[in-house]
C-alpha positions in Angstrom: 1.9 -20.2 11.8 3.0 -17.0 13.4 4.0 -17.4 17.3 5.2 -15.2 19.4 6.3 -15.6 22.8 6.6 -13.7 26.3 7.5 -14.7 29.2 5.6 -18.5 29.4 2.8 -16.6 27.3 2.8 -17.8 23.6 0.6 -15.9 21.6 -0.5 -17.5 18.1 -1.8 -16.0 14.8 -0.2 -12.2 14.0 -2.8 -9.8 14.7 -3.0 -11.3 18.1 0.3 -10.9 18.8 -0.2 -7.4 17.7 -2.6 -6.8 20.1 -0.9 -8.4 22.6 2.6 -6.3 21.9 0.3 -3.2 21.9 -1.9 -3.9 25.5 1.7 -5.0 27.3 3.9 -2.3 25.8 1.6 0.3 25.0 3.4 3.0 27.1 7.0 2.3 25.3 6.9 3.8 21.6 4.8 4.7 19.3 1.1 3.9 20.6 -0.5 1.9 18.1 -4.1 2.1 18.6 -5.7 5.9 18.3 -7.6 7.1 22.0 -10.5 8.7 19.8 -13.4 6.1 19.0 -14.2 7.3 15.3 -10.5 7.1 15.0 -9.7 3.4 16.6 -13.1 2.3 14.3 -11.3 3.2 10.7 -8.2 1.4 12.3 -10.0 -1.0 13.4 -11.9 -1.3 10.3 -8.7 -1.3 7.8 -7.3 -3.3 9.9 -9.9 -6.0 8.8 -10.2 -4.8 5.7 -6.4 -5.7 4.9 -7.4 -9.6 5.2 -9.7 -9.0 2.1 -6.7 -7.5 0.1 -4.5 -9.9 1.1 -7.1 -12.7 0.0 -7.2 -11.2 -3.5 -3.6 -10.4 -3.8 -3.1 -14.2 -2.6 -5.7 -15.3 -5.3 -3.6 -13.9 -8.2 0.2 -14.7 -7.3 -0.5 -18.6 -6.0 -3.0 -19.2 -8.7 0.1 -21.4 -10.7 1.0 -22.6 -7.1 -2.5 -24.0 -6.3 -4.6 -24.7 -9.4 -3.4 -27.8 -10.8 -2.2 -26.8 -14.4 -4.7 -28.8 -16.3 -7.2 -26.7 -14.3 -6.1 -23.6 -15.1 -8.1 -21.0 -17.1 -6.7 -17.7 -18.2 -10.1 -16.5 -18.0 -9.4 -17.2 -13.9 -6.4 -15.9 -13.4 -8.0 -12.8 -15.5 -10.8 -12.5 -13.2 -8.2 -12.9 -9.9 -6.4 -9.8 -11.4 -9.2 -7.7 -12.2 -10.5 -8.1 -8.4 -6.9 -7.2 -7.4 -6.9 -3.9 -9.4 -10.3 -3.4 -8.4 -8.9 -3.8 -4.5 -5.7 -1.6 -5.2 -8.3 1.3 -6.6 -10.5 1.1 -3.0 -6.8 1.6 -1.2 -5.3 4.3 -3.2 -8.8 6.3 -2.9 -8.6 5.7 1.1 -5.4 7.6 1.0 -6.4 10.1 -1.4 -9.7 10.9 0.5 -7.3 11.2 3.7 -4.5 13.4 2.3 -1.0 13.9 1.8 0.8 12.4 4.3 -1.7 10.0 5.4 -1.5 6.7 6.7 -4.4 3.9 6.3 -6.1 5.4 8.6 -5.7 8.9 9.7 -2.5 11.5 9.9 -1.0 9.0 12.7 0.9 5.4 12.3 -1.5 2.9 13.4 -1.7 -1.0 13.9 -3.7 -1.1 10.5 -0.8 0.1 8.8 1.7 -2.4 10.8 -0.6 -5.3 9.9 -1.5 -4.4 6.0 2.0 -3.8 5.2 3.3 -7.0 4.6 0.3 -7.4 1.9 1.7 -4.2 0.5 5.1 -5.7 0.5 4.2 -8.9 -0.8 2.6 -7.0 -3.8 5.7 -4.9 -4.9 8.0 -8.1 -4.2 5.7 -9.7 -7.0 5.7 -7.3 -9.1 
């Protein structure tokens, strides 16, 4: 369970603590969350988003880890990868459809890239 703490405030579950960090410290580095309201709605909405990658990318590399073997089809774990690519095409075509040089969502580093990353690490670390 992620926890952060500040001060005697202890702040559970990541993208709270996210939001959190971002409302307390907004004025000290890079500012997270876009002024512009079409802008902070495709954060806001990748943001989200990344939970449904995650899910699927989570569905193929703990299938051995939670499917008891003698319930295990190949014709599952098939299906789990498919949905995966499937996910991976929707990503690259966000950042195709934004440019060169994009992030996930716009030209600026935003908290939907801080909070999707560690899907997108978790995919390259497992290959």
């Amino acid at each position: 369970l992620p926890s952060f703490k500040h001060g005697n405030i202890v702040v559970n579950e990541s993208y709270a603590a996210c939001f959190y960090l971002e409302s307390q410290f907004k004025s000290q580095g890079t500012k997270l969350i876009p002024d512009g309201t079409e802008e902070q709605a495709l954060m806001y909405q990748r943001m989200f988003e990344g939970l449904t990658f995650y899910d699927k990318l989570s569905a193929t590399i703990f299938y051995d880890y939670y499917v008891p073997e003698g319930e295990r089809l190949e014709s599952a774990l098939k299906r789990n990868k498919e949905a995966l690519v499937t996910e991976l095409k929707l990503w690259e075509g966000y950042l195709e459809k934004l440019g060169s040089g994009s992030y996930l969502a716009g030209k600026c580093l935003t908290l939907a890239d801080v909070v999707v990353f560690p899907t997108v690490a978790t995919l390259f670390i497992f290959g």
